[in-house]
C-alpha positions as semicolon CSV with decimal commas, in nm:
position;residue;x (nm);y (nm);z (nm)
1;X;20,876;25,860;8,156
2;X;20,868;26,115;8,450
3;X;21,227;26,180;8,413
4;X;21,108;26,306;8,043
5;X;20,807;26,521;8,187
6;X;21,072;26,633;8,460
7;X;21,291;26,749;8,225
8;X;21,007;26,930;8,021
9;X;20,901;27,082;8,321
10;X;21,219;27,256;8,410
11;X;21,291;27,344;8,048
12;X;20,934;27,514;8,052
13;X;20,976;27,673;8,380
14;X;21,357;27,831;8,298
15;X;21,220;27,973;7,980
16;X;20,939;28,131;8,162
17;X;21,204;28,269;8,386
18;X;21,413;28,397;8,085
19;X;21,127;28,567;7,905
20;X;21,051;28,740;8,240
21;X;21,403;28,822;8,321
22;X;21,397;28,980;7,956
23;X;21,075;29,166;8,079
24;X;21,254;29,330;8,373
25;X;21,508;29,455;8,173
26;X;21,273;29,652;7,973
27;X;21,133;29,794;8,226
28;X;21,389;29,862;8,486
29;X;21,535;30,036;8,170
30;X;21,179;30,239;8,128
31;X;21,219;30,329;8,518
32;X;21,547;30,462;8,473
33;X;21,408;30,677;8,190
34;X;21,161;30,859;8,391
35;X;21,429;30,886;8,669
36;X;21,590;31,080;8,433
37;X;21,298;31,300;8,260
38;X;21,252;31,375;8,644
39;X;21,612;31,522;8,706
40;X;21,600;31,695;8,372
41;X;21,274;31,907;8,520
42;X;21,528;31,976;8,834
43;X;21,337;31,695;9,050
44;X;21,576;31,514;9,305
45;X;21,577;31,160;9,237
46;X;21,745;31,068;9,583
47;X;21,461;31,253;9,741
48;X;21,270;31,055;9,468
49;X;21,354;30,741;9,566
50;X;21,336;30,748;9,904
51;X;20,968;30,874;9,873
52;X;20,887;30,546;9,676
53;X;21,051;30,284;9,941
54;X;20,885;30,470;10,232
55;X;20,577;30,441;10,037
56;X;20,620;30,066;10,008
57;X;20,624;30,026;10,370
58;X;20,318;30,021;10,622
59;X;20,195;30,288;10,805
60;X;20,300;30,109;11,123
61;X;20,677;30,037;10,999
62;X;20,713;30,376;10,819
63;X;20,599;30,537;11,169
64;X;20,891;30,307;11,357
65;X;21,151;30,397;11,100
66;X;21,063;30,772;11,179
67;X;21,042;30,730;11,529
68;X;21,418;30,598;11,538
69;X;21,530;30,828;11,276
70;X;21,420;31,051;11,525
71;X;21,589;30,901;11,840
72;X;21,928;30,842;11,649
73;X;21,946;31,218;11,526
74;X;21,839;31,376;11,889
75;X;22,128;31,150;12,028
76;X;22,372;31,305;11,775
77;X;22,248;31,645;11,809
78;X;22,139;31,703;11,482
């Protein structure tokens, strides 16, 4: 009998994983969409996207990324 509610259990679960799967489509497809509407109005969506995965960070590991950024281009001049 467990073997049965195992096996219900992992159909359950991979279909939940499906439908969300299906969900990310849909909107990784809406988020390239607006990347788009964006360039069209002459934003830069490399500038774009770097903006959002700073903004994902902490304060504390933003200000360490900048801090070597920092170090890396005053070793190479730049």
């Amino acid at each position: 009998m467990s073997d049965t509610i195992s096996a219900e259990q992992l159909r359950l679960l991979i279909e939940r994983i499906e439908r969300l799967e299906e969900e990310k489509r849909g909107i990784t497809g809406d988020i390239k969409d607006v990347y788009a509407e964006a360039k069209s109005t002459g934003f830069d969506v490399k500038t774009m996207r770097t903006i959002i995965r700073l903004r994902r960070l902490e304060k504390h590991h933003r200000d360490e990324a900048d801090m070597l950024l920092e170090t890396y281009k005053n070793a190479l001049g730049i």
